[in-house]
Residue frames as qw, qx, qy, qz and C-alpha x, y, z in Angstrom:
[[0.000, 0.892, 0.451, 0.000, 0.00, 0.00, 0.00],
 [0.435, -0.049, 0.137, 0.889, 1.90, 3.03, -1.31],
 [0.000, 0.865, 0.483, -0.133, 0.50, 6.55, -0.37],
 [0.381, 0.159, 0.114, 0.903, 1.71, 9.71, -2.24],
 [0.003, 0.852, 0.471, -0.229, 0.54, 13.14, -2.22],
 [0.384, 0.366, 0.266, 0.805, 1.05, 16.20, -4.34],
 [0.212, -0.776, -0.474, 0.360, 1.36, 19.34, -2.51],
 [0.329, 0.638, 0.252, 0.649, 1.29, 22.63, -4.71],
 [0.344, -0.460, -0.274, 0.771, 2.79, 25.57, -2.88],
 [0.097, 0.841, 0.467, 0.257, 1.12, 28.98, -3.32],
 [0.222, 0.437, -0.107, 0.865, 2.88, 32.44, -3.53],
 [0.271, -0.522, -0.582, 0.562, 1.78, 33.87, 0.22],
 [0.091, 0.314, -0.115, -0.938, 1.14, 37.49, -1.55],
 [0.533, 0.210, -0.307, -0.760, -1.19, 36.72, -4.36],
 [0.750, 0.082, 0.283, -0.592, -1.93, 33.14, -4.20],
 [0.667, 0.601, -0.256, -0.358, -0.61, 31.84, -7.06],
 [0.769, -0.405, 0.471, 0.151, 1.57, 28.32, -7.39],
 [0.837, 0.424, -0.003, 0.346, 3.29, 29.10, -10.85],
 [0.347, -0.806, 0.302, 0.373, 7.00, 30.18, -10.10],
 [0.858, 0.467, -0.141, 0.162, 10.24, 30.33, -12.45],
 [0.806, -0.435, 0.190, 0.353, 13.41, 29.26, -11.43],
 [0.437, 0.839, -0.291, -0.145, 16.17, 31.39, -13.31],
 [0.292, 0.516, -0.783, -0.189, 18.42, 28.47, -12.69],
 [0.866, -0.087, -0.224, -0.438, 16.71, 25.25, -13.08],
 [0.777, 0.129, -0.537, 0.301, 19.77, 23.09, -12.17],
 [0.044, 0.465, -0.377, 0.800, 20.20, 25.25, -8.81],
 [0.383, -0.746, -0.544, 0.001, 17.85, 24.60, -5.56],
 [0.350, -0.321, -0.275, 0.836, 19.40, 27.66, -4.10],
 [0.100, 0.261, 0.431, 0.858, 18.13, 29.74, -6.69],
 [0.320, 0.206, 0.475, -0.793, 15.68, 32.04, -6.22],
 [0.198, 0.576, 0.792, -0.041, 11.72, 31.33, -6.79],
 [0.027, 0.056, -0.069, -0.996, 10.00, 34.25, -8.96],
 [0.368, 0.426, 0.487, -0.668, 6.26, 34.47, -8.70],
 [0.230, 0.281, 0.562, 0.743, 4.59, 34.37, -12.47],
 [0.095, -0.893, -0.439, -0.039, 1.29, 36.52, -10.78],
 [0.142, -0.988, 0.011, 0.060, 3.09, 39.37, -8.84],
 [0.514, 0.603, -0.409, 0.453, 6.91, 38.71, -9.46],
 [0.453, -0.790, 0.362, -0.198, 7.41, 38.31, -6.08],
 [0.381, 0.695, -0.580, 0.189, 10.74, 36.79, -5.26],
 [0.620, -0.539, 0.347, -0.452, 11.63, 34.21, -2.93],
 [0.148, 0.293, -0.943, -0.058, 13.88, 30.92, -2.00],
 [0.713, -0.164, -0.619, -0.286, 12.30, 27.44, -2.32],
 [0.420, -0.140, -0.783, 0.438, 12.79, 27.51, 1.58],
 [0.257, 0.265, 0.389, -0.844, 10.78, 30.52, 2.82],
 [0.540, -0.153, -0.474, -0.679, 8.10, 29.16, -0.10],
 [0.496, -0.124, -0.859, -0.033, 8.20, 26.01, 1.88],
 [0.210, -0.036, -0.586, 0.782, 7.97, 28.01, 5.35],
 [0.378, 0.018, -0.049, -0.924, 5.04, 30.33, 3.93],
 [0.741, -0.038, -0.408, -0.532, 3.17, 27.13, 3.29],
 [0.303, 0.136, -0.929, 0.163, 3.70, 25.33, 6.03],
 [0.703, 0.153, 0.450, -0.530, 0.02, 25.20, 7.66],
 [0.870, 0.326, -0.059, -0.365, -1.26, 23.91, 4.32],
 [0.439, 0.509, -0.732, 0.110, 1.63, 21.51, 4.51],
 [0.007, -0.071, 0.916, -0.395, 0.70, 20.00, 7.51],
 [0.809, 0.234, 0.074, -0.535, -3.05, 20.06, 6.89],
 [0.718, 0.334, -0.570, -0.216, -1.96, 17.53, 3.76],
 [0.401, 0.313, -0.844, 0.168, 0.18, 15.36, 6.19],
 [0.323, -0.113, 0.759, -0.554, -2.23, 15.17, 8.79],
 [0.730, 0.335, -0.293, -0.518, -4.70, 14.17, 6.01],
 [0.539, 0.390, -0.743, -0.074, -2.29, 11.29, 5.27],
 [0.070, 0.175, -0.900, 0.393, -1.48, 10.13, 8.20],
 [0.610, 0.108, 0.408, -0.671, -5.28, 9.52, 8.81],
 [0.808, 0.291, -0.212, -0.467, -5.86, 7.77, 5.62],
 [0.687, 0.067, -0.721, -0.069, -3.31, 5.06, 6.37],
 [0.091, -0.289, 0.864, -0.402, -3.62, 4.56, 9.74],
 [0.776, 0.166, 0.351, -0.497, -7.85, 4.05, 8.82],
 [0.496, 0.484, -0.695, -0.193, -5.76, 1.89, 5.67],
 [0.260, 0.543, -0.768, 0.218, -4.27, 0.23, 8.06],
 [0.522, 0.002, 0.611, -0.595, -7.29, -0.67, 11.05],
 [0.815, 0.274, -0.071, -0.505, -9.36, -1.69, 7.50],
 [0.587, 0.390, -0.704, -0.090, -6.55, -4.31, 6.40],
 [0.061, 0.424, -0.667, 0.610, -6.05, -5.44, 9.94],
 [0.680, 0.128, 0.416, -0.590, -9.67, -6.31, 10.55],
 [0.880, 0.313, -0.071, -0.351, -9.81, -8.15, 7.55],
 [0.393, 0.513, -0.760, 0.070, -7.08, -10.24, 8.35],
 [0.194, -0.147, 0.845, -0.477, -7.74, -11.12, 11.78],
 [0.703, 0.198, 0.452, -0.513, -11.40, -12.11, 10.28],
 [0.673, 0.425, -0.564, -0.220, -9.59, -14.21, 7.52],
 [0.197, 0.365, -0.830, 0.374, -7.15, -15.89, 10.33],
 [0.038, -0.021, -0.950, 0.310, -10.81, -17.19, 12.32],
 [0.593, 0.134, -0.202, -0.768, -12.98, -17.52, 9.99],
 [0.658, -0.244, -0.426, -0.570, -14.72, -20.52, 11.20],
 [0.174, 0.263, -0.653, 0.689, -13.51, -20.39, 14.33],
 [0.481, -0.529, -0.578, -0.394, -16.79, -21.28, 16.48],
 [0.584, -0.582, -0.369, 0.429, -15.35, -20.06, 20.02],
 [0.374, -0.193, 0.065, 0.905, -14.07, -16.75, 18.51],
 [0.284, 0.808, 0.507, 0.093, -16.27, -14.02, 17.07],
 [0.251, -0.106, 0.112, 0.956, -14.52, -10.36, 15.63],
 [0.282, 0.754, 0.593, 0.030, -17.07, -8.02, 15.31]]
């Protein structure tokens, strides 16, 4: 069970989540806004968005741990299934 999640970072001024990188081979480089031109490194983008970053990850972490209770039940009711002294409800 392999859980991914695409999280699109948004300019903190205007909103927007297209940026250009004037050097693509760089992560240092700065981040330029395509809405307002604002400026900024791919770390304070990450910083500005970090609520809506952790929203997403608490998100996740919910879907597999309920992933994880759902598989879990249906094992243990595979493992004594006609088990007449046991009942899983």
């Amino acid at each position: 069970m392999e859980h991914k999640r695409t999280i699109t970072l948004q300019c903190p001024t205007c909103g927007g989540s297209d940026f250009e990188n004037g050097s693509s081979n760089d992560p240092t480089a700065l981040l330029e806004c395509v809405s307002c031109h604002r400026t900024t490194s791919r770390d304070q983008l990450i910083d500005d968005n970090a609520e809506n970053i952790e929203h997403q990850k608490q998100e996740l972490t919910q879907e597999v741990v309920g992933g994880l209770k759902k598989d879990f039940e249906a094992t243990l009711r595979n493992a004594f299934r006609g088990s007449k002294n046991l009942k899983i409800k």
